[in-house]
N, C-alpha and C positions, 0 to 999 in steps of 0.2 A: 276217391278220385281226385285227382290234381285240380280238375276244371270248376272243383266245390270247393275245395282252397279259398279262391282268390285273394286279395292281397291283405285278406282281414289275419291270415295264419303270418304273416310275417311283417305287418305293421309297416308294408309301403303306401306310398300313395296312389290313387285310384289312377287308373291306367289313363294316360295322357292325348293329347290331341298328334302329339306328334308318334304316336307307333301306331304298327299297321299290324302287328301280329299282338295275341295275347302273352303275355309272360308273369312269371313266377319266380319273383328272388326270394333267396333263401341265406339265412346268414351265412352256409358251408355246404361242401358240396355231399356229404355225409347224410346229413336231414333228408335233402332234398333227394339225392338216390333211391333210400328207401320208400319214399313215398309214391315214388317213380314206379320200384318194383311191387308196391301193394296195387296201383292200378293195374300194372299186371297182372299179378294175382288174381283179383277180380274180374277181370276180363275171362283168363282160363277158366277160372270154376263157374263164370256163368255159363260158356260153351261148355262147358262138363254136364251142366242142368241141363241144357237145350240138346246135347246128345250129337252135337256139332263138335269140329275139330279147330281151335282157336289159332288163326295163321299170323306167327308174327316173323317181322323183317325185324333182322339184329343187324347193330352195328357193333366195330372191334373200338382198338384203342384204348386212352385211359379213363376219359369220361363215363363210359357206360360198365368200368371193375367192379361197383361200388352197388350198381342196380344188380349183377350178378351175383356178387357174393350175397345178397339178403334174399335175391328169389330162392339161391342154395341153400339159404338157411330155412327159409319156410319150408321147402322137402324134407328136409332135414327132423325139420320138427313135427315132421308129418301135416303140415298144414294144406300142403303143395303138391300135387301130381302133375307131373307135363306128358300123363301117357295119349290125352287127346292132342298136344301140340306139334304142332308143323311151322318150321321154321325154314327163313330163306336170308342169306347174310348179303349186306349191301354190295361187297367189293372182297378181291380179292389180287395182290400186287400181280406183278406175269414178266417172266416167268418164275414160278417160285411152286417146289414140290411141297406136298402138302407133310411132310417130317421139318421140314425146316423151321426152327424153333422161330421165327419173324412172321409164316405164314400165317392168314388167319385162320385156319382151317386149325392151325394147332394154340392158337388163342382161345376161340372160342371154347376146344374141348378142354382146355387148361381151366379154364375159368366157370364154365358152365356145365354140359356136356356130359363130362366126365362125372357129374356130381349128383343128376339126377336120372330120373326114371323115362326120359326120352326114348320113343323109337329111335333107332339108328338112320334107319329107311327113310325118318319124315325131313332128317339134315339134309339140308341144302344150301352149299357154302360153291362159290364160284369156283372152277379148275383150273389151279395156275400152272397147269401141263399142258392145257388140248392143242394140239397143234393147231397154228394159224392159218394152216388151209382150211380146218375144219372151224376155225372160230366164231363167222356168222350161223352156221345153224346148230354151233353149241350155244348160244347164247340166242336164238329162236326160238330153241329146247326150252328157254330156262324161264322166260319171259312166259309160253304156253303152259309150264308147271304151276305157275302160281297163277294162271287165268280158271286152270283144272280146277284148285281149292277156291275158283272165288272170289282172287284177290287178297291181297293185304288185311289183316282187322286192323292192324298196330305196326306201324312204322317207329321206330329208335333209332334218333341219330345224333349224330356229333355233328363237326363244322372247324371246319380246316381253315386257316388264316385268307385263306384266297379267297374262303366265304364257301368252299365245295361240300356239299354233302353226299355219301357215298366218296367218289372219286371223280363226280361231275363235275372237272375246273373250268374257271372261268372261258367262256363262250361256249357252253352246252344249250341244246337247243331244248325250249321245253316240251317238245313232241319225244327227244332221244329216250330210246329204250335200251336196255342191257347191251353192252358193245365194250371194245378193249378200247381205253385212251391211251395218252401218254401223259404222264404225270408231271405237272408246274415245277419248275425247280426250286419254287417255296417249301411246297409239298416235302420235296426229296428232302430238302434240306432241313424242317421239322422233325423227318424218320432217322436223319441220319446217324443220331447217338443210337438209335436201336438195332443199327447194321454197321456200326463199327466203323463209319463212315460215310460221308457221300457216294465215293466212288461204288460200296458195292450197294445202293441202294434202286432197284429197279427202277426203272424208266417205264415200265405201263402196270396199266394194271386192268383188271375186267369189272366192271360198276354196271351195277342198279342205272336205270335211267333216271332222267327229272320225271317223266312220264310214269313212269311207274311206281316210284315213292306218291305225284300224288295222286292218286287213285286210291292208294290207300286210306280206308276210314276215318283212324285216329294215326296222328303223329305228333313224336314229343321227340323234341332237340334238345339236348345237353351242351350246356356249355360253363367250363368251368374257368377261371383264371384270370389276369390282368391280361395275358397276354392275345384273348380272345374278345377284349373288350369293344377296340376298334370293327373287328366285323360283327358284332353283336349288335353295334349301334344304327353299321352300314345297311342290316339283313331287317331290323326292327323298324325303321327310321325311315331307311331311303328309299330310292325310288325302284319297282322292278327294275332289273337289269341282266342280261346276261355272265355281264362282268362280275355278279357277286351272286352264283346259281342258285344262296338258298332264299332270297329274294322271295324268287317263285312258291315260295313257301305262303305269302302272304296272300296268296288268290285258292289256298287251300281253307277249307269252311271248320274244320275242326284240326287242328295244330295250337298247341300249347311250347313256348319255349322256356327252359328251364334254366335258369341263374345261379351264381353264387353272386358276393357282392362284389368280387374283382371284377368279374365277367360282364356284371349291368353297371360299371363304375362310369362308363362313357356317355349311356344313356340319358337325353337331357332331366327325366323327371329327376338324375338321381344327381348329376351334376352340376344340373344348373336349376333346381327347382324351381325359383323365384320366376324363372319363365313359363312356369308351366301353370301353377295356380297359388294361392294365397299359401305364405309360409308361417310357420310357427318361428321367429328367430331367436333358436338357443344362439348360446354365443358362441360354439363352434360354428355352428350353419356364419354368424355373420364372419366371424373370420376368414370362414373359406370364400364366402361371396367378396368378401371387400381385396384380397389377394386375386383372387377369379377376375375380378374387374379392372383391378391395378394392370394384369396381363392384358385384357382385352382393348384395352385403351390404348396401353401403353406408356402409362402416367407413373411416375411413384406416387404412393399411396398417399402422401400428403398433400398431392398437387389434383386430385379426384374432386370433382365438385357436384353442386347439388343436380347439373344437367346431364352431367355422369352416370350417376346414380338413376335418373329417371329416366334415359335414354334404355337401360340397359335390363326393365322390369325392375327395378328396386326401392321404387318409392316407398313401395309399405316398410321396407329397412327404414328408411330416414322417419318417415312418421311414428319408428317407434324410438328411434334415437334423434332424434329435433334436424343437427343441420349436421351434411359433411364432413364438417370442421370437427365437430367433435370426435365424430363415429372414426375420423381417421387418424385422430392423434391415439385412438384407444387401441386401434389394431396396429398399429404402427409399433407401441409400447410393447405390444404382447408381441411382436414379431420379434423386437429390438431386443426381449428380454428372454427368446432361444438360444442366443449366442452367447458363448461363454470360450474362455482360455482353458477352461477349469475343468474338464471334464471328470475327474475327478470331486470336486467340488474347492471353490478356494477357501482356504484356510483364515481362521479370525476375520470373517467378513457378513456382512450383510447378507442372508440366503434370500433374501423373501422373494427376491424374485430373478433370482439364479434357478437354473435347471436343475442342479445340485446342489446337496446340504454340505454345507461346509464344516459338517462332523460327522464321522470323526475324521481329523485332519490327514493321516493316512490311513486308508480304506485297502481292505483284501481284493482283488477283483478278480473276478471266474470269465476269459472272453472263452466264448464256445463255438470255435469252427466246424461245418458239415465235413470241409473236406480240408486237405491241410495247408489249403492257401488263403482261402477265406477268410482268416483275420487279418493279413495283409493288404486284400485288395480290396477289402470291404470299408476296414476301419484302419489301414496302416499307420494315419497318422496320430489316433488317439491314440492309440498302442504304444506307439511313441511319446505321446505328450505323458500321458498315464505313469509309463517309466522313468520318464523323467524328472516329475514330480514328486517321484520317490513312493508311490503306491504300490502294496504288494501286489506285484501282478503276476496272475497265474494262466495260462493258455493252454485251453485243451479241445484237442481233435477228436471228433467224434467217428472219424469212420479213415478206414487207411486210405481210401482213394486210388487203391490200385486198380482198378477199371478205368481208368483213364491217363495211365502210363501204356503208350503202345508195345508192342512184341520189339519192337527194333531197338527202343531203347532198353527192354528188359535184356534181349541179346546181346546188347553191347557192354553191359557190364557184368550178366554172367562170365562171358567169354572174358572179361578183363579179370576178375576174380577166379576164373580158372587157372590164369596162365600164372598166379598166383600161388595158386597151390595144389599143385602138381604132385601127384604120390603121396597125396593125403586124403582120409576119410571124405572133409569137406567138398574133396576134388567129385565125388558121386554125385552130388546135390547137383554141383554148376554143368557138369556134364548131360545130367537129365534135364534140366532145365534149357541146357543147349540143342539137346536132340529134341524135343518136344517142340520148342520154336521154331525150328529149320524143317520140324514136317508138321505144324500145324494147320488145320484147314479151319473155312470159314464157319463160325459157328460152333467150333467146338471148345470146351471150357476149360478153361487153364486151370492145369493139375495145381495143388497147392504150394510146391515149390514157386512156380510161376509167380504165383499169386502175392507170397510171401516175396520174393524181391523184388515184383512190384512196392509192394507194400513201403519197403526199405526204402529205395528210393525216392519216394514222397515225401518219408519221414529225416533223411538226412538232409531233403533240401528246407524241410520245416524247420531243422535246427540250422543250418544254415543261417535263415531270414532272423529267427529270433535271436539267434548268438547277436549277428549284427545290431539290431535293438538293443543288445547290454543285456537279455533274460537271461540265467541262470539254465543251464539244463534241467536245474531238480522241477523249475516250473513248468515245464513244457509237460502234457500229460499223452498219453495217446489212450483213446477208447477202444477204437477199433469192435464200434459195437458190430453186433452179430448179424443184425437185420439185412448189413452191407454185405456178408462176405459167403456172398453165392458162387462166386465167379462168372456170372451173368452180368449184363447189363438188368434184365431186371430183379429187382430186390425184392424180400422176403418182404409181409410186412408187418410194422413195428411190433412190438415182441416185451414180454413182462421182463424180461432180462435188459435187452434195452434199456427200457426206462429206471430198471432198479442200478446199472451200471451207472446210470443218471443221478439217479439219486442219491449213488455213493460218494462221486466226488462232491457233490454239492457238501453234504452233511460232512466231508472228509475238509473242504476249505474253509466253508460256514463265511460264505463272500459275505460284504457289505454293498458290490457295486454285480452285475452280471451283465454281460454284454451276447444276444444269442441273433443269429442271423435269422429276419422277419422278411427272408426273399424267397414269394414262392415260384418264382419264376425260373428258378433253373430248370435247365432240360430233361433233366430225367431225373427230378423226384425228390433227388436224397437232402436238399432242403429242407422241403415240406415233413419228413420223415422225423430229420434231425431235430425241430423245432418242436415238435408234436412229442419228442424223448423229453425234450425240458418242460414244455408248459404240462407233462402228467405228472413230473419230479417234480416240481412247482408246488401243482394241486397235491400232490400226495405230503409232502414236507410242509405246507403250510401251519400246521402247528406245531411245527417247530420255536422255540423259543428265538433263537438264530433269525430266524427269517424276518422277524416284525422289523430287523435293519437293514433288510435288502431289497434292495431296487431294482427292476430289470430294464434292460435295455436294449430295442431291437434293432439289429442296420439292416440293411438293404445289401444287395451284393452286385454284381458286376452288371446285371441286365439291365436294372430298375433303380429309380429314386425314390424317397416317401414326397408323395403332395405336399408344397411347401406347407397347407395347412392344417400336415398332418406332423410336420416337426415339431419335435418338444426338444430337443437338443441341437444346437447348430455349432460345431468345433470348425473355426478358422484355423487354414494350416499357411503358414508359412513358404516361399519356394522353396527353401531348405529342407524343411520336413516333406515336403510333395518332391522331391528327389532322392530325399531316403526312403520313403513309403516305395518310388516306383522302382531302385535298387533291391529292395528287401524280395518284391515280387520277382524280381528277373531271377532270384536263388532257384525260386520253383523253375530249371531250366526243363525238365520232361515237359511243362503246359505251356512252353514258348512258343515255338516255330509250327509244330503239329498237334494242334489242339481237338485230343478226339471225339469234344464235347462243346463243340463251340457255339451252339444254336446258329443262332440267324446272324449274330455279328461275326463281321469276318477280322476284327481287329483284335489284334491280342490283347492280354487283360490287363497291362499295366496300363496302355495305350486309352482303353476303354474305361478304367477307374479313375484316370486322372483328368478326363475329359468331364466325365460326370461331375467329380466332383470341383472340376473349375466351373461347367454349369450352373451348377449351384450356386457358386459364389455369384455368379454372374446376374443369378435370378435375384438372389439379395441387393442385390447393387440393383437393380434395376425398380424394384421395390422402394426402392430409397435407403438402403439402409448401408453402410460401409464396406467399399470395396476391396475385396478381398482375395488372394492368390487361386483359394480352395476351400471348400467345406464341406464336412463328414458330417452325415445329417443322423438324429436318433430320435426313435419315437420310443417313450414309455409305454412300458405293459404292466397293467396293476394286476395281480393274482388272489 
């Protein structure tokens, strides 16, 4: 059971004065899942014993994939029968027919459903067809079916940026019961890469009340991510409120909310400890507090003094390092000594306290894109610095990226390459390719011609960006791993081919430097995916002889920066290079103007990379430390 956990399983600190709800961080959202779906497990077989039928409220989306696929595996292994369970699902979009591959209706049985030994009879998933005359006493109906069984045993939910559980957005009332709302345009706009758009992305949907979630028993929140951090802190921390509904989660007597460490990153015990209770200070803990402080002040770090420090919880810092003075010439140095020209490492010099070895003088480097713009918008400028330095540099795309070239631009260059070749074999391909787009409907999966010039055109603007940097075509690589190439938005997942197509280039270049994108905040996933192919190529090649001289190295991508005090590399670029970096990006013209993956920012990416990373510079400079045009931040990962 989660609730017998507590934070002794994952060596946080004892639950603080400032949270109002229980929770449970966990290093990844993987651990944490399954331990999710064992008190499930437990829950049903003990209504299996008691000869009772065990009522759980499911939620969709992607936080709760992970608790499913392990409840299937325990059926699987015969551990698990759901023939006593009765299920009723939070929410359900409107309108939306239950074939439609977004519905939840076809989530759930995709995921669940479909996999074990449930009645059919006991699903009960909202109807995103009943007509709206008949609305209120289909949703009377539904509220009176689960009072039938008793009630809720086990509520499972997630938590939408706006703080909504279920589809409750901000100002639900906490008396509401089952009812059709209309959906926040945060909301829409989080679903949007899943519907191909904003535009087709419903405007209501039919939800669970606040009222009805809590009555139930037991309830456990899922939340995964940095980009969940913010209302994790709002829902844990602050005050009830309408404005953030799952609040009302904290006048519930048994609720447990679930963490990874992106998602509790906000939270003060984890943040700001030294406010919470007595610290142990390793010397990353003082780094990040004395940089935490420099912000909070407003000071550069060498101007921070001893009334700073005690104003702010941190005397016990200074009683173990004596005065200010010291402790900020010390962080100062280690901040001063991230920055480097050299990203590569410079040559015949002192390493000791450069970010990089300055052997061997040129280095192989392997950078690893998810999609085929993300070395440019990510790292454009090292990329650059890197080439010019004269290191073997090698860049390889992990996945085509043709799900995010729309239909209009694949039309427009079919049809350009038709009128091309005309009375030839070829001329079949672009012709089907033309007719399929001109009657394509929503939802349906692009035949693999499609697919394939999508693909092309990703890949001609990736040689494009790189031609421009002086690469070589032989080093540009494409993977084009498998896990991607469903023709769905969503993706298979990760896969032993994958990771061995992983493993080939590595052992095929045998880098001395890797550069792999550590952003898990993109929209739909294929980051997270791509990252998890290296670091198991990693783990599996570590005895390699090759490998004891390679280094890895993670950036950030267009969403997210790493914590200054989580930088181990800081590369100052030049305005020169920060106009070639944002030139190389404009090549990717298909992810310019209609970006079908844009999350929440509505800036385009060149726009957005070179903000962040003048940010950056800006946080340095502010820091005390040399100001600077731009900075490309990198955190090591030791394997």
């Amino acid at each position: 059971m989660i609730q017998e956990i507590e934070y002794k399983q994952v060596g946080q600190f004892e639950k603080s004065k400032f949270e109002k709800i229980h929770n449970e961080i966990f290093p990844d959202s993987s651990i944490a899942s399954k331990l999710v779906a064992h008190e499930i497990a437990t829950l049903i077989k003990q209504k299996q014993e008691e000869g009772k039928p065990c009522v759980l409220g499911l939620a969709t989306g992607s936080s709760p994939i992970k608790v499913y696929e392990e409840l299937v595996s325990l059926h699987r292994s015969g551990e698990l029968s759901f023939s006593n369970v009765v299920t009723f699902n939070l929410d359900e979009y409107y309108p939306m027919d239950r074939t439609h591959q977004q519905s939840y209706y076809h989530f759930m049985h995709q995921h669940l459903f479909d996999h074990v030994d449930i009645n059919p009879e006991n699903i009960n998933i909202p109807d995103g067809t009943t007509p709206l005359t008949e609305m209120d006493q289909y949703c009377i109906d539904y509220e009176m079916k689960i009072k039938k069984y008793g009630g809720l045993d086990f509520q499972l939910l997630g938590i939408g940026r706006t703080g909504h559980i279920g589809f409750n957005e901000p100002g639900s009332h906490p008396n509401s019961g089952t009812r059709i709302i209309t959906l926040n345009h945060v909301t829409r706009t989080d679903a949007s890469s899943d519907f191909n758009g904003l535009e087709n992305v419903p405007k209501k949907a039919v939800t669970m009340g606040i009222n009805t979630i809590m009555k139930s028993r037991r309830v456990l929140l899922l939340a995964w991510g940095h980009k969940k951090a913010t209302v994790v802190k709002q829902t844990i921390e602050g005050e009830i409120s309408s404005n953030i509904p799952a609040t009302f989660l904290q006048q519930h007597k048994n609720t447990t909310i679930i963490l990874d460490s992106e998602a509790a990153s906000e939270l003060t015990r984890i943040k700001t400890p030294w406010l919470v209770d007595q610290c142990i200070w390793k010397e990353q803990l003082k780094f990040k507090a004395v940089t935490w402080l420099s912000q909070e002040v407003k000071k550069p770090i060498l101007k921070l003094t001893d009334k700073d420090y005690n104003d702010n919880g941190m005397s016990g810092l200074l009683a173990v390092e004596g005065t200010s003075y010291d402790l900020n010439i010390k962080i100062f140095n280690k901040l001063q000594h991230t920055i480097t020209g050299w990203p590569g490492g410079k040559p015949n010099a002192d390493d000791t306290n450069r970010p990089e070895r300055a052997e061997p003088a040129k280095k192989r480097v392997l950078i690893f894109s998810p999609h085929p713009d993300d070395d440019v918008i990510s790292m454009g400028g090292t990329f650059l610095r890197l080439i010019d330095q004269g290191h073997d540099v090698h860049v390889v795309y992990q996945t085509s990226g043709n799900i995010a070239v729309t239909d209009d631009e694949a039309l427009k260059f079919a049809e350009v390459a038709n009128s091309f070749q005309s009375n030839s074999e070829a001329d079949d391909t672009y012709k089907k390719v033309i007719e399929f787009l001109k009657s394509k409907n929503q939802g349906d999966i692009d035949i693999p011609e499609v697919r394939l010039i999508k693909g092309l055109i990703r890949r001609m603007e990736s040689l494009g960006a790189t031609r421009y940097f002086g690469l070589d075509d032989s080093k540009v690589h494409f993977l084009d791993l498998p896990f991607y190439e469903t023709g769905r938005i969503k993706k298979n997942p990760l896969g032993e081919k994958d990771v061995k197509i992983t493993e080939d280039i590595i052992t095929l270049l045998k880098p001395h430097q890797i550069y792999a994108a550590g952003d898990l905040a993109d929209p739909h996933g294929t980051h997270k995916v791509c990252l998890d192919a290296v670091f198991n190529a990693l783990s599996n090649l570590k005895s390699q002889t090759f490998m004891n001289d390679c280094w890895v190295w993670l950036y950030r991508g267009a969403w997210q920066e790493w914590d200054v005090s989580e930088i181990e590399m800081a590369v100052p670029l030049s305005p020169l290079e920060v106009n070639k970096k944002t030139n190389a990006i404009l090549y990717h013209q298909s992810q310019k103007d209609r970006v079908m993956f844009q999350g929440e920012d509505s800036r385009e990416f060149w726009l957005r990379a070179r903000e962040r990373n003048r940010n950056t510079a800006q946080l340095y400079d502010q820091l005390g430390l040399a100001d600077y045009e731009a900075i490309e931040a990198f955190k090591r990962y030791i394997f």
